[in-house]
C-alpha positions as CSV (number, residue, x, y, z in Angstrom):
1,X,5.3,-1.5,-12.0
2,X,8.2,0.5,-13.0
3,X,6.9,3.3,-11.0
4,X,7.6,1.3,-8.1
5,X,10.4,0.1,-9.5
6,X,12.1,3.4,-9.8
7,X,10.9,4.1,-6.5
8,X,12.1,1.0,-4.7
9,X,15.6,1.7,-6.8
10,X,16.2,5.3,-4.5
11,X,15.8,3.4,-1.1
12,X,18.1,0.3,-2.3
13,X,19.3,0.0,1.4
14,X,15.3,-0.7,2.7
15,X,12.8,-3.1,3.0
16,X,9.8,-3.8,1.2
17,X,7.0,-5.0,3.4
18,X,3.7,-6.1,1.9
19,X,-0.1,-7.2,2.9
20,X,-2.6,-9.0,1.2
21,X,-5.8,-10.3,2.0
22,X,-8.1,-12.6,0.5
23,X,-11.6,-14.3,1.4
24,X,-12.4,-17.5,1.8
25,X,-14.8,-20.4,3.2
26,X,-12.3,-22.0,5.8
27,X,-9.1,-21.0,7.9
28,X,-6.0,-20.8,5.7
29,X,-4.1,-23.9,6.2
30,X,-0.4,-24.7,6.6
31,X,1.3,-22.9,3.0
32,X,4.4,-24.2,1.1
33,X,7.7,-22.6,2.9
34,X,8.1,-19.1,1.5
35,X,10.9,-17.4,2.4
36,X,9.2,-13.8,2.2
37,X,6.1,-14.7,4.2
38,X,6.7,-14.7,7.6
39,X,2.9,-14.6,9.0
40,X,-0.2,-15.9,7.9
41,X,-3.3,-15.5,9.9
42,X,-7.3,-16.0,9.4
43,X,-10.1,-13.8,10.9
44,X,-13.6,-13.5,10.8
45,X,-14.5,-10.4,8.5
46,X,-16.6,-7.1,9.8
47,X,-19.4,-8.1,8.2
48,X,-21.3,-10.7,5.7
49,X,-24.1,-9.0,4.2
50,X,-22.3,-10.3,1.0
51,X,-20.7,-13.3,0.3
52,X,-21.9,-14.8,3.6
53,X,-20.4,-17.8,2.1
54,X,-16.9,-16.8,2.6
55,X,-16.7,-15.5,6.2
56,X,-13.5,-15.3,6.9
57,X,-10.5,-13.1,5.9
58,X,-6.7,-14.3,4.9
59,X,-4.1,-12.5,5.4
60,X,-0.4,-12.4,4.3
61,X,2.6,-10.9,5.5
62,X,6.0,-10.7,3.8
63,X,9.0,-8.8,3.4
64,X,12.1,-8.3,0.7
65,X,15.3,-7.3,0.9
66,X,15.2,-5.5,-2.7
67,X,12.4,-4.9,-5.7
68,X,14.0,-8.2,-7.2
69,X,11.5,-10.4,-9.9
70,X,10.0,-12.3,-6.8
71,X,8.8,-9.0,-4.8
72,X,7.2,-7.8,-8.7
73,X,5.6,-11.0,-9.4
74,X,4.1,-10.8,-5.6
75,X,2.9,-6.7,-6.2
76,X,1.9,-7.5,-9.9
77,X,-2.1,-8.9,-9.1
78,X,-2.6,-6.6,-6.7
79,X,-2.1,-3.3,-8.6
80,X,-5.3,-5.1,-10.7
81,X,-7.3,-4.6,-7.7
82,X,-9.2,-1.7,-5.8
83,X,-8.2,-3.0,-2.2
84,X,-7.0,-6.0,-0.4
85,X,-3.1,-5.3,-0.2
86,X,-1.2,-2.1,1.3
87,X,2.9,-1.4,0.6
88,X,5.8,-0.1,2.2
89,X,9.4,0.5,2.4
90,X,11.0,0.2,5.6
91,X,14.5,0.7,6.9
92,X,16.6,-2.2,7.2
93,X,16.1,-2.3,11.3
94,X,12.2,-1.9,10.3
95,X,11.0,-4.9,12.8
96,X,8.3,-7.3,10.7
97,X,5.9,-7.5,13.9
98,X,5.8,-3.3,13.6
99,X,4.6,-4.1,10.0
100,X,1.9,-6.7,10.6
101,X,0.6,-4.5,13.5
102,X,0.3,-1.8,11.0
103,X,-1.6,-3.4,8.1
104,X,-3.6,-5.2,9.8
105,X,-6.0,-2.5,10.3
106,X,-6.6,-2.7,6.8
107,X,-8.7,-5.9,7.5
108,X,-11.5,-4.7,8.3
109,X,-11.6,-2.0,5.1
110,X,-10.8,-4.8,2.7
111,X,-13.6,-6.9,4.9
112,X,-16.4,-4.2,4.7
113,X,-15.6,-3.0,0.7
114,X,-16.6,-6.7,-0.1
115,X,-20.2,-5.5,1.7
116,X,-20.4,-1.7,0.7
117,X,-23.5,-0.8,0.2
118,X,-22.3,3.1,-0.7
119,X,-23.9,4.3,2.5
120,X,-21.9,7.6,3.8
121,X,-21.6,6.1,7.7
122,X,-19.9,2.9,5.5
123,X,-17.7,4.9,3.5
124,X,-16.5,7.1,6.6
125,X,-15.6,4.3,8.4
126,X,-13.9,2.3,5.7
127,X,-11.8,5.8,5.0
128,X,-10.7,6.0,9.1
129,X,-9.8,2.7,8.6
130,X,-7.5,3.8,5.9
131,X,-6.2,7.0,7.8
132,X,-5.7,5.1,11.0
133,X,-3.1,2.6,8.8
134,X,-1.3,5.4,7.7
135,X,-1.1,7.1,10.8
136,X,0.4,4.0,13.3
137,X,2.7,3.2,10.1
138,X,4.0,6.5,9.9
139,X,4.3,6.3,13.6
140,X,6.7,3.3,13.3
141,X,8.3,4.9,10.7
142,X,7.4,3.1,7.4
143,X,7.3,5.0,4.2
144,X,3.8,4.2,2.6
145,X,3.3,3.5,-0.8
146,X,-0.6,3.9,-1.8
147,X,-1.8,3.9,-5.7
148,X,-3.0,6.3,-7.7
149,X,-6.4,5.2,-8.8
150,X,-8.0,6.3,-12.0
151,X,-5.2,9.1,-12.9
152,X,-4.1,10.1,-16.6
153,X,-1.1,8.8,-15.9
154,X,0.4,5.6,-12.9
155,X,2.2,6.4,-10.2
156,X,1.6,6.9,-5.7
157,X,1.8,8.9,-2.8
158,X,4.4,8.4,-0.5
159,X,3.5,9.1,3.2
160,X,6.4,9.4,5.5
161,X,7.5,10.5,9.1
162,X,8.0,14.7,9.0
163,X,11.5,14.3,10.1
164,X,12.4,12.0,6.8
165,X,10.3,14.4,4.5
166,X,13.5,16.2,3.0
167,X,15.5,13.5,3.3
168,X,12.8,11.7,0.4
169,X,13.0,14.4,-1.5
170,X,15.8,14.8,-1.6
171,X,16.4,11.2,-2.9
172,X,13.4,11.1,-5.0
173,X,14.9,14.3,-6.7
174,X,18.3,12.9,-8.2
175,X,18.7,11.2,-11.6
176,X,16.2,11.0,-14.0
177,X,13.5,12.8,-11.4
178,X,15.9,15.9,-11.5
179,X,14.6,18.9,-13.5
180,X,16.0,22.3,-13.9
181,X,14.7,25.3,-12.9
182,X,14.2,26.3,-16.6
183,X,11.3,24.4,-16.9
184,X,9.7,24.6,-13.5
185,X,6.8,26.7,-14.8
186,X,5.9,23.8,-16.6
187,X,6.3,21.3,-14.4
188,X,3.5,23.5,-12.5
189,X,1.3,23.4,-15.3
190,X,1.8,19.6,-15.4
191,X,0.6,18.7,-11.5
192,X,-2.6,21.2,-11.9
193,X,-3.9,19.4,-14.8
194,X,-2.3,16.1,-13.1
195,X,-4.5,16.7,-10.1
196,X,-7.7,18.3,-12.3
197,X,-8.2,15.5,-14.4
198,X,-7.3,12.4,-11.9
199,X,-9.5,10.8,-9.4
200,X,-8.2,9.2,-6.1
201,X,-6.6,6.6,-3.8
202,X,-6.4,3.3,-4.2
203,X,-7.8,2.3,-1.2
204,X,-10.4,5.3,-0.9
């Protein structure tokens, strides 16, 4: 969390845009209000050779205007679980329907890790699942925020369009992220054995 934190603190004039997804027996049915949900929508899942007793899908859409204690308490469970939510930053004219038609084809990976059977036709097409999301979300130019899973140390990967790629950088890299060139070496040394000993994605 105060990964993200620090992360969400660089792009302070952005949105955050999340998705999460949950299974269950009937449609979802009318919520309290919520200010930072603005859709809501149930579908049948990809497939039910597990948990045929839950058949559909829920889905949640929201958005904040900062990384304030409501948007951590909403991103707090779902860094506790391998799939089932996806992140972004998005600038402030960042449309809400671009979003939902973005994560939404995370359904059917969440859908289909609920019935993996560790097949490598299942796994392929749970992981073009994943790299179509990022693609149309980089399209409509969201910055992604996906999870390391199973690293020495927390932290994510940020996808973003090609033209905002220095422009990240650039942001990411003032502050407490700056280093000096004195100790670059090391900093070299640090990502090799960073990347050596880690293991993934979230949602891969």
């Amino acid at each position: 969390m105060d990964c993200l934190r620090r992360t969400f603190e660089v792009f302070i004039d952005h949105r955050l845009f999340t998705w999460s997804s949950r299974l269950s027996a009937e449609a979802v049915a009318p919520a309290e209000a919520d200010a930072h949900v603005y859709l809501r929508r149930s579908v049948k899942r990809a497939g039910l050779k597990a948990f045929s007793q839950l058949p559909l899908l829920d889905s949640s859409f929201s958005n904040y205007l900062d990384f304030g204690s409501e948007a951590q308490e909403t991103l707090e469970p779902f860094l506790r679980r391998s799939s089932g939510y996806a992140l972004t930053v998005g600038s402030p004219g960042a449309g809400p329907e671009r979003w939902a038609g973005a994560a939404q084809l995370m359904e059917g990976h969440f859908s289909l890790a609920y019935d993996f059977e560790n097949t490598p036709e299942l796994e392929s097409l749970r992981r073009k699942s994943v790299a179509l999301y990022i693609s149309a979300a980089i399209v409509m130019g969201f910055m992604l925020i996906v999870p390391l899973n199973r690293h020495p140390v927390s932290g994510h990967v940020i996808f973003c369009p090609a033209e905002s790629y220095d422009r990240v950088a650039r942001a990411l890299a003032v502050g407490e992220h700056r280093f000096s060139v004195r100790d670059a070496e090391l900093r070299e040394r640090e990502i090799d054995r960073f990347f050596a000993d880690g293991g993934d994605l979230a949602y891969l």
